[in-house]
C-alpha positions in Angstrom: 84.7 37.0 74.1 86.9 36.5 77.0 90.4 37.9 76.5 92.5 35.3 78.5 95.7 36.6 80.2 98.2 35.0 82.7 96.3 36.8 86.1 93.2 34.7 85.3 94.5 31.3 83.8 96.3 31.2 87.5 92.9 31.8 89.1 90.8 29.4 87.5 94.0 26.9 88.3 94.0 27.7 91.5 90.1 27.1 92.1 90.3 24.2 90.2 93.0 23.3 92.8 90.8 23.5 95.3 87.9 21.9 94.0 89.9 19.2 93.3 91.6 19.5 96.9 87.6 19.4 98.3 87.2 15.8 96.7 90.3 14.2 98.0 89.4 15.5 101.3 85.9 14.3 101.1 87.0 10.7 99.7 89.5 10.5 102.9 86.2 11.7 105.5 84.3 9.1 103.9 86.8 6.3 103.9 88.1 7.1 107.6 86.6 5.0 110.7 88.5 5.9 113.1 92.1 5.6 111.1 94.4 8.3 111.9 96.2 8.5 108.5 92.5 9.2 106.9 92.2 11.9 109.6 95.4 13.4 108.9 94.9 13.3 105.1 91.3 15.4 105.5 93.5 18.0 107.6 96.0 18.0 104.6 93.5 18.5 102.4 91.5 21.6 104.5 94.8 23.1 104.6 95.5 22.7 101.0 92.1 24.2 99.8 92.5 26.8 102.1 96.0 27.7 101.0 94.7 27.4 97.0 91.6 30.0 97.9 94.1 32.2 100.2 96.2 32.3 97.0 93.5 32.9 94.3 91.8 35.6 96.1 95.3 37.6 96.9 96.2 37.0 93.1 92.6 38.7 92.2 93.0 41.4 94.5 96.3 42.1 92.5 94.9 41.4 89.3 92.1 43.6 89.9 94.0 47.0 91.0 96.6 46.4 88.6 94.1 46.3 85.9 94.4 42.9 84.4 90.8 42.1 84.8 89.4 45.1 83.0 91.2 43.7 79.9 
């Protein structure tokens, strides 16, 4: 049985983050025609997953010298 601790309850938020992130931005390439808010929303969006994964990976780098994942 997984032993849940704080180090990977953040990652699996954080990668649900940006999964969720990945939908907005693909509902905002699929509604914009030209529309410059739409546009601007996807780059929000790229940003945003981007920012989630840069996040989840440095938190599992951490996680996983510290020793939190061997738990």
């Amino acid at each position: 049985m997984i032993e849940w601790n704080a180090a990977k309850i953040i990652i699996v938020l954080l990668l649900v983050a940006a999964i969720v992130s990945l939908g907005f931005g693909f509902r905002h390439l699929m509604k914009s025609q030209d529309d410059e808010d739409d546009q601007r929303r996807v780059f929000r969006s790229l940003v945003k997953r981007v920012a989630f994964s840069l996040v989840a990976m440095a938190v599992i780098l951490y996680a996983g010298f510290s020793g939190m994942l061997n738990q």
